[in-house]
LOGU-366976 format. One line per 10 residues: number of its first residue (from 0); their letters; for each residue y, z, x of N, C-alpha, C. Coordinates in Angstrom, 1 decimal, padded with zeros to 4 digits. Atoms other than C-alpha are relative to their C-alpha. Example, Ala and Ser with C-alpha at 12.3 -4.5 7.8 and 13.67 -1.06 7.14 Angstrom:
<atoms>
0) as) -001.2,000.0,000.9,-004.5,007.8,012.3,001.2,000.0,000.9 | -001.1,000.0,-000.9,-001.1,007.1,013.7,001.1,000.8,-000.8
</atoms>
This chain:
<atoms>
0) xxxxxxxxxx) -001.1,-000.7,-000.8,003.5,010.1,-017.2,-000.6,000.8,001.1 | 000.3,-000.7,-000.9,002.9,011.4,-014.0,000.3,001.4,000.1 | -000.1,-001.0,-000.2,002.5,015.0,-013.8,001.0,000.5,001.0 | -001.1,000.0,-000.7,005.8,016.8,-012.2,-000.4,001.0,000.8 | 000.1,-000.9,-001.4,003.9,019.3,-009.8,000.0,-001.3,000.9 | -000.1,001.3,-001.3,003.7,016.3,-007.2,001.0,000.3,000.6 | -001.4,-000.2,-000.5,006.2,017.1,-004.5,000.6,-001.7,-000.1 | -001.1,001.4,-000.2,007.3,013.0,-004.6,000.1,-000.1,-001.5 | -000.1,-000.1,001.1,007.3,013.5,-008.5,000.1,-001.5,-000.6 | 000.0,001.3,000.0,008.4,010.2,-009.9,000.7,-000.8,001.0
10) xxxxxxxxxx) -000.7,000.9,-000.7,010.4,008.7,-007.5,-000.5,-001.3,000.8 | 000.7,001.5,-000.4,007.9,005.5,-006.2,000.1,-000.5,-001.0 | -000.1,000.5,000.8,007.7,004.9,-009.5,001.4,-000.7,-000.7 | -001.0,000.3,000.6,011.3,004.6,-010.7,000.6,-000.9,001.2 | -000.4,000.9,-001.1,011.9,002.7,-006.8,-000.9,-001.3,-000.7 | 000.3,001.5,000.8,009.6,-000.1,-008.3,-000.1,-000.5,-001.1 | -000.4,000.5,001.4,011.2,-000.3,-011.5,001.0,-000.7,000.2 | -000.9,000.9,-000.3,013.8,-001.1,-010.2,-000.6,-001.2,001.0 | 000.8,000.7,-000.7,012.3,-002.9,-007.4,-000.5,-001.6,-000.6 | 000.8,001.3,000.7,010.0,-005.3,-009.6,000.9,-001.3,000.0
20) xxxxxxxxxx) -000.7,001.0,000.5,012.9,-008.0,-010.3,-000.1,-000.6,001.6 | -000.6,000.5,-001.4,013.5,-008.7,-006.4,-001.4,000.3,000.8 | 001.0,-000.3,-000.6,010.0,-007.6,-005.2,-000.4,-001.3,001.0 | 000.4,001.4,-000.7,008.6,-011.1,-004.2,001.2,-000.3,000.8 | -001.3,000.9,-000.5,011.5,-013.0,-002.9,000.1,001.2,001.6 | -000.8,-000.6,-000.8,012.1,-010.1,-000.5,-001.3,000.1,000.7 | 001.3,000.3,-000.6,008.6,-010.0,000.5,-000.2,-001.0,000.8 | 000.0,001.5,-000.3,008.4,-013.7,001.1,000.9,-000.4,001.4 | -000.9,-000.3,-001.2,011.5,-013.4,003.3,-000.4,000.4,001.1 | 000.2,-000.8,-000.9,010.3,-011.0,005.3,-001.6,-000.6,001.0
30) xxxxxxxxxx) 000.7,001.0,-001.0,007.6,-013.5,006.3,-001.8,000.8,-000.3 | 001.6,-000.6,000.1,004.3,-011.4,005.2,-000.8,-000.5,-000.7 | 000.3,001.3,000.0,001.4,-013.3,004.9,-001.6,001.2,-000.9 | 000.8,-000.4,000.9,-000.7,-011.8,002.3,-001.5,-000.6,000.3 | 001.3,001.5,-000.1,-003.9,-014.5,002.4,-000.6,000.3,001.5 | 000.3,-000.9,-001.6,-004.2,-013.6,006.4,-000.3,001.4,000.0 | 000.3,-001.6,-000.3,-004.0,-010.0,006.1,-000.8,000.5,-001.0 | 001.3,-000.5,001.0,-006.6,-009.3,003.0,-001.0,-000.8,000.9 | 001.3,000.8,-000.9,-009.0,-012.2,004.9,-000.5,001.0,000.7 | 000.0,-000.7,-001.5,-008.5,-010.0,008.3,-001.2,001.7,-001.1
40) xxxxxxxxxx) 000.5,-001.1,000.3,-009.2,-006.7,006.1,-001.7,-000.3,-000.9 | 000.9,000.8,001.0,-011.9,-008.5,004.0,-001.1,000.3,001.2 | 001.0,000.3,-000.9,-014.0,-009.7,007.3,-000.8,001.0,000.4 | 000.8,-001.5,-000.5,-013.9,-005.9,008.5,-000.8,000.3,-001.0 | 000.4,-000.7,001.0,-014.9,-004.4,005.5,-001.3,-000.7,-000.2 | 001.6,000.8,000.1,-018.1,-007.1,005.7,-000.4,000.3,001.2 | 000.4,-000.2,-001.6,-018.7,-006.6,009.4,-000.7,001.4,-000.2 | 000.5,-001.4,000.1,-019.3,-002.7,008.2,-000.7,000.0,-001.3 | 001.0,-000.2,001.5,-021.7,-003.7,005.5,000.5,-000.4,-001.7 | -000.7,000.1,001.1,-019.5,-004.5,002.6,-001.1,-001.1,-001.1
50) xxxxxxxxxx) 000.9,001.5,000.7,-021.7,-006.8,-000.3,000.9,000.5,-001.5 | 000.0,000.1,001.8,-021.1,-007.5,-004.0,002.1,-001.3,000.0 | -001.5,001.3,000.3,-017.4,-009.1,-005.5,000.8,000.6,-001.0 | -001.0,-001.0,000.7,-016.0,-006.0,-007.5,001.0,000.6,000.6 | -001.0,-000.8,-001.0,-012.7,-004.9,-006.1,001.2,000.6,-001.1 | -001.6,-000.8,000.3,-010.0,-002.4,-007.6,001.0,000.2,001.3 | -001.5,-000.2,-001.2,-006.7,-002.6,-005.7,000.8,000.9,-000.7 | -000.7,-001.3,000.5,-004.9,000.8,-006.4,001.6,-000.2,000.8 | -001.6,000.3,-000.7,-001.0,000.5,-005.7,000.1,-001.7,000.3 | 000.3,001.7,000.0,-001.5,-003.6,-006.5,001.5,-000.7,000.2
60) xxxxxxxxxx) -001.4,001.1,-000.3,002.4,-004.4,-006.8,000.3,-000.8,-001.3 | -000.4,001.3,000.9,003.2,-007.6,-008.3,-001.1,-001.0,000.5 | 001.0,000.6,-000.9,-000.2,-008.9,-007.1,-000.2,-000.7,001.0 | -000.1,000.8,-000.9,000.3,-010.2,-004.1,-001.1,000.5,000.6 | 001.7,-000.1,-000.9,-002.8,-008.4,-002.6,-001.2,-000.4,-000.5 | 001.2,000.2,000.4,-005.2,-009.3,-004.9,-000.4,-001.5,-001.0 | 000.0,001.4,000.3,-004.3,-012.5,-005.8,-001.4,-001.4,001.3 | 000.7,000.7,-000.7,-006.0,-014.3,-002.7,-001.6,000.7,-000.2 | 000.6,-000.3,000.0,-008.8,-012.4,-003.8,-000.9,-000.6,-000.9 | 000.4,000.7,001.1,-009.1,-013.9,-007.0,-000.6,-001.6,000.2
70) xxxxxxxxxx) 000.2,001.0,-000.6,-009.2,-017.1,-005.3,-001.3,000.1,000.8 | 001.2,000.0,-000.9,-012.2,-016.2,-003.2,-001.1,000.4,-001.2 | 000.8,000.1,001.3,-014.0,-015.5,-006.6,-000.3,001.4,-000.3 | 000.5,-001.5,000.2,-013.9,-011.8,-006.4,000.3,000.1,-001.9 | -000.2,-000.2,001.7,-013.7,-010.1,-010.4,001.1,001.5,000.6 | -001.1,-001.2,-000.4,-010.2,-007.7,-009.9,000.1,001.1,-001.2 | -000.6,-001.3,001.6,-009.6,-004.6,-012.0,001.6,000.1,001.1 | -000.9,-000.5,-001.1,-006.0,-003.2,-010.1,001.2,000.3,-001.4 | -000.9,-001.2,000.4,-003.3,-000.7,-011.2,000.9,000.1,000.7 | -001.0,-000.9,-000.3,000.0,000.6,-010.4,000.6,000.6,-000.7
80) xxxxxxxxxx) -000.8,-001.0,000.9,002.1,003.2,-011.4,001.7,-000.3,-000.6 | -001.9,000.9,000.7,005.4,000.6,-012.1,-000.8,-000.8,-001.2 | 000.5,000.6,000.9,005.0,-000.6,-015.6,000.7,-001.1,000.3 | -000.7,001.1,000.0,007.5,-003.2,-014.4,-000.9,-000.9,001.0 | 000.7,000.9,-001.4,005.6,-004.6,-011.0,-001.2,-000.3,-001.1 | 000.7,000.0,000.8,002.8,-004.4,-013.4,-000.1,-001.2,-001.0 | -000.6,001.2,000.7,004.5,-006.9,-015.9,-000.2,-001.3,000.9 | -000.4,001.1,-001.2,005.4,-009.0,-013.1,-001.1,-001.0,000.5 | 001.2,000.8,000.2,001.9,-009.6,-012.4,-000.7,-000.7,-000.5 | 001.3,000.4,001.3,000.2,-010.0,-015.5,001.1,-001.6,-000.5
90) xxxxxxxxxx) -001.0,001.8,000.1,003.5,-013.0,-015.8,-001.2,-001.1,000.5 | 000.0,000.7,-001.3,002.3,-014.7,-012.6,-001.9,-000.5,-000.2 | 001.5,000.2,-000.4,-001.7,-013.9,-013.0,-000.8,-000.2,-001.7 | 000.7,-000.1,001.4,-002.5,-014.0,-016.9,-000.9,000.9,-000.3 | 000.7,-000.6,000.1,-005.3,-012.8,-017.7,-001.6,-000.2,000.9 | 000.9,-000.3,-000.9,-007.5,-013.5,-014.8,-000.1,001.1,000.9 | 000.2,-001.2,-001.2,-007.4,-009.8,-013.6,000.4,000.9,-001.1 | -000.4,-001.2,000.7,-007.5,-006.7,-015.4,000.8,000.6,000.5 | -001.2,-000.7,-000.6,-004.2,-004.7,-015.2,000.1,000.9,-000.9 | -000.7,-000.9,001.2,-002.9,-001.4,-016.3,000.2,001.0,000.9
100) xxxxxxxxxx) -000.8,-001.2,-000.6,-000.5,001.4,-015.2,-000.9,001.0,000.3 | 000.8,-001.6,-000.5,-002.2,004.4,-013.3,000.8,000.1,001.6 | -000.1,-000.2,-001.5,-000.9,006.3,-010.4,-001.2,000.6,000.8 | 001.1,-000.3,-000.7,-002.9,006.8,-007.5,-000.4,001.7,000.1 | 000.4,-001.4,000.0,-002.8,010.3,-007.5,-000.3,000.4,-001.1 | 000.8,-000.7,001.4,-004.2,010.8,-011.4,-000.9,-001.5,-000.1 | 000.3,000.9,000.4,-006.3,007.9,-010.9,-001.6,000.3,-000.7 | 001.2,000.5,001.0,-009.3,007.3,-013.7,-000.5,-000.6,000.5 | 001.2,000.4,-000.3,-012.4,006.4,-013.5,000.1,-001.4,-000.7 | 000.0,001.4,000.2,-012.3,002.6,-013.6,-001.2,-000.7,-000.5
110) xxxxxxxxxx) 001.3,001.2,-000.2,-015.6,001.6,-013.1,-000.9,000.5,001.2 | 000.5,-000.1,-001.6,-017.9,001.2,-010.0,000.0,-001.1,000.9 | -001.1,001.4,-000.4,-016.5,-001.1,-007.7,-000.6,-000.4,001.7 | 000.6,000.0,-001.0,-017.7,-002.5,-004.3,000.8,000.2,001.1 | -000.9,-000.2,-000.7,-014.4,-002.7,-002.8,000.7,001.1,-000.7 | -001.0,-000.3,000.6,-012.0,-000.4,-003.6,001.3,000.1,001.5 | -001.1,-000.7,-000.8,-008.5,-000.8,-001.5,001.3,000.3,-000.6 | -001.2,-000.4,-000.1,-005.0,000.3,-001.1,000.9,-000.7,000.9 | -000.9,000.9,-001.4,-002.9,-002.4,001.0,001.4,-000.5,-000.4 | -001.4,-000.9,-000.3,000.7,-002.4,001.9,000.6,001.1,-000.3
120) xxxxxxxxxx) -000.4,-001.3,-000.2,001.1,001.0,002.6,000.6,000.9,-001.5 | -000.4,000.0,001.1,001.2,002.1,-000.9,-000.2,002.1,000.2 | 000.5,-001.1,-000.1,-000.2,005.4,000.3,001.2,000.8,000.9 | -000.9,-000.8,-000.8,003.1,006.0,002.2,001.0,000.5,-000.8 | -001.2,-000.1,001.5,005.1,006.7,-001.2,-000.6,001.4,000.0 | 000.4,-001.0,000.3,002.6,009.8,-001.4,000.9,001.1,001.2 | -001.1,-000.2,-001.2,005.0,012.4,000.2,-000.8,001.7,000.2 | 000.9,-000.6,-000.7,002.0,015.2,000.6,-001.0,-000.1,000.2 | 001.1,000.3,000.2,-000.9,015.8,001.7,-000.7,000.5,-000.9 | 001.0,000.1,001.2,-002.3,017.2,-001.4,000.2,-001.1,-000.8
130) xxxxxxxxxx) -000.2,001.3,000.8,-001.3,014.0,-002.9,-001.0,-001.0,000.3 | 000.6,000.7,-000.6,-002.9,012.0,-000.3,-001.8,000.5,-000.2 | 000.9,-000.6,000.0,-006.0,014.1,-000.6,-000.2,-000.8,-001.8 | 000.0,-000.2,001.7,-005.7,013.6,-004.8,-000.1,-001.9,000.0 | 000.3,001.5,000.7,-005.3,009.6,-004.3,-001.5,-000.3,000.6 | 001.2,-000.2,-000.9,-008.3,009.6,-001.8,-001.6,000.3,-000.7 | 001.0,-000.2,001.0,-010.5,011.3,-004.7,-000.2,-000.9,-000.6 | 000.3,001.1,001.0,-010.0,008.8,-006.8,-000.4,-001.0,000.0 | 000.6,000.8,-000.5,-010.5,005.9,-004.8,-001.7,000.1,000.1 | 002.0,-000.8,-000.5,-014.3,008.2,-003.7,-001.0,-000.6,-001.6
140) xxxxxxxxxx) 001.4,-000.1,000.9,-014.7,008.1,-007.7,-000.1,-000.9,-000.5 | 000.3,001.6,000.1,-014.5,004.5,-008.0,-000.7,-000.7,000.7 | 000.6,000.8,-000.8,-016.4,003.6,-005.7,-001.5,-000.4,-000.2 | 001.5,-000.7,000.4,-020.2,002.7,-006.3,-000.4,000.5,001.2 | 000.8,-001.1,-000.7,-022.8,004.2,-004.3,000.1,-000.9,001.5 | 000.3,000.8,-000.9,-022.8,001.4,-001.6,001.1,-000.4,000.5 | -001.4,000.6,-000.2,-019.3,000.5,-001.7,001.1,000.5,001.1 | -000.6,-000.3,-000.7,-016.6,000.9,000.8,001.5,000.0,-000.8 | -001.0,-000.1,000.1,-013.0,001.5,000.8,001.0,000.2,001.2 | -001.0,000.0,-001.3,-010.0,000.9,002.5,001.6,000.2,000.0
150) xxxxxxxxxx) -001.3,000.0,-000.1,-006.5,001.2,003.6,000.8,000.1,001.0 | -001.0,-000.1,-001.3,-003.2,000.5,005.6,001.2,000.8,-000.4 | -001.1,-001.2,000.1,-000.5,003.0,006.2,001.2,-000.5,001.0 | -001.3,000.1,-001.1,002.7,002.7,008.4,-000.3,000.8,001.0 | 000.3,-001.1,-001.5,002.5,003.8,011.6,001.4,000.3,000.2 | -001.3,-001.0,-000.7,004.8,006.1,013.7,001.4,-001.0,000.8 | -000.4,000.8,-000.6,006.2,002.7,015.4,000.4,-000.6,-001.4 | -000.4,000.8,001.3,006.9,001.4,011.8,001.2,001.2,-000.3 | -000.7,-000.7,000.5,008.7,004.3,010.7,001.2,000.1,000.6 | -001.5,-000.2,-000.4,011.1,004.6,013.4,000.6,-001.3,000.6
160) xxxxxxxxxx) -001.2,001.0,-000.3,012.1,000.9,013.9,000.0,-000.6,-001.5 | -000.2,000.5,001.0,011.6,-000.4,010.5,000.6,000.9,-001.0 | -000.7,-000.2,001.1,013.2,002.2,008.3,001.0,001.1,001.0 | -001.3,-000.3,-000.7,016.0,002.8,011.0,000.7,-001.1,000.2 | -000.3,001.0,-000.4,016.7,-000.3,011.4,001.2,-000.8,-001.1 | -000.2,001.0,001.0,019.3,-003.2,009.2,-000.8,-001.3,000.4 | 000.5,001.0,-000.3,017.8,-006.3,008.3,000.3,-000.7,-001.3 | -000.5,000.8,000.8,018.9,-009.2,006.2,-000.9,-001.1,000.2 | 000.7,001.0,000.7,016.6,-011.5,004.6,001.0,-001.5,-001.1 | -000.5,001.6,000.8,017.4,-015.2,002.9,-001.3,-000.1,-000.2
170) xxxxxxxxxx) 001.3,000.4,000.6,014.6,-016.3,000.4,000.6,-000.7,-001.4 | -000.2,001.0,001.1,015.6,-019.2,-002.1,001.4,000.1,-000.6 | -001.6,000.4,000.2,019.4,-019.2,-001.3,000.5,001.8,-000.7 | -000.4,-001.3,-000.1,019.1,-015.1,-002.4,000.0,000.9,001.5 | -000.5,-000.6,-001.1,020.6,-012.9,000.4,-000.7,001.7,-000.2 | 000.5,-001.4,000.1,018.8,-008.9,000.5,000.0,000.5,001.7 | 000.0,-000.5,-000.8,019.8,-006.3,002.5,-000.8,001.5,000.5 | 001.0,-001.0,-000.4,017.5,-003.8,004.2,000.9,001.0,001.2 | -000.8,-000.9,-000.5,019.2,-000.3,005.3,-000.8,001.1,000.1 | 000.4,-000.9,-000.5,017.6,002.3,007.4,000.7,001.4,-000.2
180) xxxxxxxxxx) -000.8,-000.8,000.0,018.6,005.7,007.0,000.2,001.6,000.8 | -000.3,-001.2,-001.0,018.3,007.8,010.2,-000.6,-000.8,001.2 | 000.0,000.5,-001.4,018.3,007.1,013.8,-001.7,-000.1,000.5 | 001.1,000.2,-000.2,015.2,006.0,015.4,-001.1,001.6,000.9 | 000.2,-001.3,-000.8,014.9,009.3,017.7,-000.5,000.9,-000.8 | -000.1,-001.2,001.4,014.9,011.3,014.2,-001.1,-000.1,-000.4 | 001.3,000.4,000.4,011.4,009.9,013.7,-001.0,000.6,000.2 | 001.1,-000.5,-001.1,008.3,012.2,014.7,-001.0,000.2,-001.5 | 001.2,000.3,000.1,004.8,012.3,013.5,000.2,000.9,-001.6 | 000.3,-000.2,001.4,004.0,013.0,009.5,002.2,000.1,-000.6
190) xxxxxxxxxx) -001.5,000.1,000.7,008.5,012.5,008.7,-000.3,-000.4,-001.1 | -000.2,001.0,001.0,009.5,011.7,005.7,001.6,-001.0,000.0 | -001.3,000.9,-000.5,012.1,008.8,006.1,000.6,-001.3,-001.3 | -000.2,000.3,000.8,014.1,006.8,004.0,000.9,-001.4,000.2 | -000.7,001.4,-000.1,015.7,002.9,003.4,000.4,-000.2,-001.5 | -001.0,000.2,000.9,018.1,001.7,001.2,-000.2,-001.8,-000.2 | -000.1,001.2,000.2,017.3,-002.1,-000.3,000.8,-001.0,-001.1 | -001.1,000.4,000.8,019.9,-004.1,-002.1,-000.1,-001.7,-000.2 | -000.5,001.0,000.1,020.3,-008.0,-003.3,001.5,-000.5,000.0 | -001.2,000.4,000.0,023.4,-009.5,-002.6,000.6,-000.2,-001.4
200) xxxxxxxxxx) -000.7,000.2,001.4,026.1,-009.2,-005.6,-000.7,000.2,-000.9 | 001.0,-000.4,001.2,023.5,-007.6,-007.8,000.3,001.8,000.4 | 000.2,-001.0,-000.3,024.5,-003.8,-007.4,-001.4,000.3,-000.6 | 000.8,-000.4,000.3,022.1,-003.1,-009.9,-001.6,000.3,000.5 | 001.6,000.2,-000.5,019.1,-004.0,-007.8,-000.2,001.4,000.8 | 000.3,-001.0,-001.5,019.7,-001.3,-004.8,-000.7,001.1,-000.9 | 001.0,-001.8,000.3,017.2,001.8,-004.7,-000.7,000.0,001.1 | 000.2,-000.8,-001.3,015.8,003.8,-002.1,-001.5,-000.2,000.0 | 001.4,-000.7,-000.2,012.4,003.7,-000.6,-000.1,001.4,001.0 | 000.0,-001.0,-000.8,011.2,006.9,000.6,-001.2,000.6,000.3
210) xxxxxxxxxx) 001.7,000.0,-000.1,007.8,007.5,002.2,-000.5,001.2,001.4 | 000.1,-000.5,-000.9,006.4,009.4,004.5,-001.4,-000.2,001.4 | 001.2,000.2,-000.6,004.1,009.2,007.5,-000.9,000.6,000.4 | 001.2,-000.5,-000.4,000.6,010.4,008.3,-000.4,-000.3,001.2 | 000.5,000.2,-000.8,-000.6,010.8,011.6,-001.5,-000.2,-000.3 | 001.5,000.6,-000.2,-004.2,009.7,012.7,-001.3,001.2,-000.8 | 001.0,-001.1,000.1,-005.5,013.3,012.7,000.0,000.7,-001.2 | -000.4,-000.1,001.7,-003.9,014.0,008.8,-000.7,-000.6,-000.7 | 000.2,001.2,000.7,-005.2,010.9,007.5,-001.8,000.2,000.0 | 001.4,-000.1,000.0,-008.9,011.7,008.8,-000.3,001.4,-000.8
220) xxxxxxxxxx) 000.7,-000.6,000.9,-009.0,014.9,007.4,000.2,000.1,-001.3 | 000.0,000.8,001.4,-007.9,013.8,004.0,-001.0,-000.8,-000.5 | 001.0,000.9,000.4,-010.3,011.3,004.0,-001.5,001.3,-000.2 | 000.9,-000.9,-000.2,-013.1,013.9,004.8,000.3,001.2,-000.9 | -000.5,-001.2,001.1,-011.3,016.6,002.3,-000.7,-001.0,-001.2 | 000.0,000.6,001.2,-012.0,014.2,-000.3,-001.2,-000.9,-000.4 | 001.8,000.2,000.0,-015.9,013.9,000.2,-000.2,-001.3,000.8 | -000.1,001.5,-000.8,-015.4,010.4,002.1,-000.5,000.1,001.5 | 000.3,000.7,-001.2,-016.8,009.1,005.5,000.9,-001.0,000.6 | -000.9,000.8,-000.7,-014.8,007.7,008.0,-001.0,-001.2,000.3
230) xxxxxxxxxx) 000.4,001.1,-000.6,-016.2,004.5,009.2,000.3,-000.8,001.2 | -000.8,000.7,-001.1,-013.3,002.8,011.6,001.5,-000.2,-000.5 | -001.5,-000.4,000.0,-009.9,003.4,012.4,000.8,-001.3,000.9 | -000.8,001.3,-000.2,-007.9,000.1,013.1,001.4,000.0,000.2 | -001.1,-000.1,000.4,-004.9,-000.6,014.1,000.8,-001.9,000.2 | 000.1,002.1,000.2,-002.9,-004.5,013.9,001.5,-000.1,001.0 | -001.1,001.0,-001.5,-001.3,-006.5,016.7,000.2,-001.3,-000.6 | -000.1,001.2,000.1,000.1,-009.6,015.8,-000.8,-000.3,-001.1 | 001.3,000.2,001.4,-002.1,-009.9,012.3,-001.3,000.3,000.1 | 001.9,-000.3,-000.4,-005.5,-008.9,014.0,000.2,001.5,000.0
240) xxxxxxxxxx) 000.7,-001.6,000.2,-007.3,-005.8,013.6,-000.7,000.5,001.2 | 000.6,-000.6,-001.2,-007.9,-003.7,017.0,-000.4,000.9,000.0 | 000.6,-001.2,000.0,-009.8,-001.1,017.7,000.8,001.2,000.3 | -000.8,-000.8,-000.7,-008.5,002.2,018.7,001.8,000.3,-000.3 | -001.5,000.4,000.8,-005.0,002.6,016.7,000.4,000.8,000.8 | -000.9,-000.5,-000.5,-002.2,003.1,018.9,001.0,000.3,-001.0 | -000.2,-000.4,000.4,000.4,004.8,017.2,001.5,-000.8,000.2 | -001.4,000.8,-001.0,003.6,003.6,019.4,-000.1,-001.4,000.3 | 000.0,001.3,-000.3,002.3,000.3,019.4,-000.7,-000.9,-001.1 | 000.4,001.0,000.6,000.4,-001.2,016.5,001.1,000.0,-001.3
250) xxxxxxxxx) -001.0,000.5,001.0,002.5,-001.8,013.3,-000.6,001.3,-001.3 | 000.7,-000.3,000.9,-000.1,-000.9,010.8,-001.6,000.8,000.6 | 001.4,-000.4,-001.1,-002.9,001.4,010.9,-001.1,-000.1,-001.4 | 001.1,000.6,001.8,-006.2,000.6,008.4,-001.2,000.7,000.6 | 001.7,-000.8,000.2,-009.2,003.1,007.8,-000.5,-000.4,-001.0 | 001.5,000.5,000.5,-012.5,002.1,006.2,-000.6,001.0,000.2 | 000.7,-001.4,-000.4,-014.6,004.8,005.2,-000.6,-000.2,-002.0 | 001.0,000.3,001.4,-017.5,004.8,001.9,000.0,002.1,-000.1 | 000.2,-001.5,000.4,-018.9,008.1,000.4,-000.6,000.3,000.9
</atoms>
């Protein structure tokens, strides 16, 4: 049970309980290309020295990030804090990957790992920065001595057209609707902002995500609060990884940074 000083207390957790049943499908819809976007982060993460084939993925989902991983022959440990997304996985993936509930902000000492990441913005559910600081440790204390770590967050250009926006997905004849809930203007630098996701004729499904955003210059000194080295600060155009993250114009932004 997650500890209730946390200003976002449970509420990521109880969004991907519900969540879990419709997770994929709505994913899939939305056209995100998992397999591409671990490779892309993968390549970096070797380009800046990365070796070995141990990876914990912290905020893992329903494995969709560490699945193509498995495939490349890496050995997965990976966690979330939804015992349901959790389930969902261990369905889909058996037992080629160690799984078990931890949130990122009380995360345990796993192991020593060569990778450790955080991918699709799992770090945007954290709604301070002593949270973000608290998942950041954890990541530091899984890491071995050589190992790197990484992760992508929503940018300021995500926050205010994607969770202001409506958007309706179709994925295997199911209909899901995606509901922003404040005007795009209403958007500015570390907000916290909120979307409303629903399957068609399934009341039960709808629940709220609610996340917040970190600017460039929050994000580094978190990283650096939490004994860590920056390495490179990315940001993604069209599925590639650019240097120099614009804020107002890349989608996603991904730091790399070891002890």
């Amino acid at each position: 049970m997650t500890n209730r000083h946390w200003q976002g207390g449970n509420a990521a957790r109880d969004t991907y309980g519900t969540a879990a049943a419709i997770y994929d499908e709505f994913t899939h819809g939305l056209g995100y290309k998992y397999e591409r976007w671990t490779a892309r982060l993968l390549a970096k993460a070797e380009e800046l020295g990365l070796e070995g084939n141990r990876l914990l993925d912290v905020g893992c989902g329903t494995g969709l990030s560490f699945l193509p991983m498995l495939d490349r022959g890496w050995e997965v440990t990976a966690c979330d804090l939804s015992p349901e997304m959790i389930e969902v996985a261990r369905a889909k993936l058996g037992e080629r990957a160690r799984l078990l509930v931890a949130d990122m902000r009380e995360l345990p000492d796993l192991g020593r790992f060569d990778l450790v990441w955080a991918v699709n913005d799992p770090v945007n559910y954290l709604l301070s920065g002593e949270e973000l600081v608290a998942a950041l440790t954890g990541m530091r204390r899984n890491l071995g001595p050589e190992g790197i770590a990484l992760l992508d967050a929503s940018t300021l250009r995500t926050h205010r057209e994607f969770f202001a926006g409506e958007i309706e997905v179709e994925e295997d004849g199911k209909r899901f609707f995606w509901t922003g809930e404040q005007p795009p203007g209403g958007v500015g630098p570390g907000a916290i902002v909120e979307a409303r996701l629903e399957a068609e004729g399934e009341a039960r499904s709808a629940h709220v995500h609610r996340v917040r955003h970190f600017p460039e210059a929050e994000m580094l000194a978190a990283i650096e609060a939490a004994g860590l080295h920056c390495l490179s600060v990315c940001g993604e155009e069209e599925g590639l990884l650019v240097p120099e993250l614009d804020e107002e114009v890349h989608t996603q932004a991904v730091y790399l940074f070891r002890r």
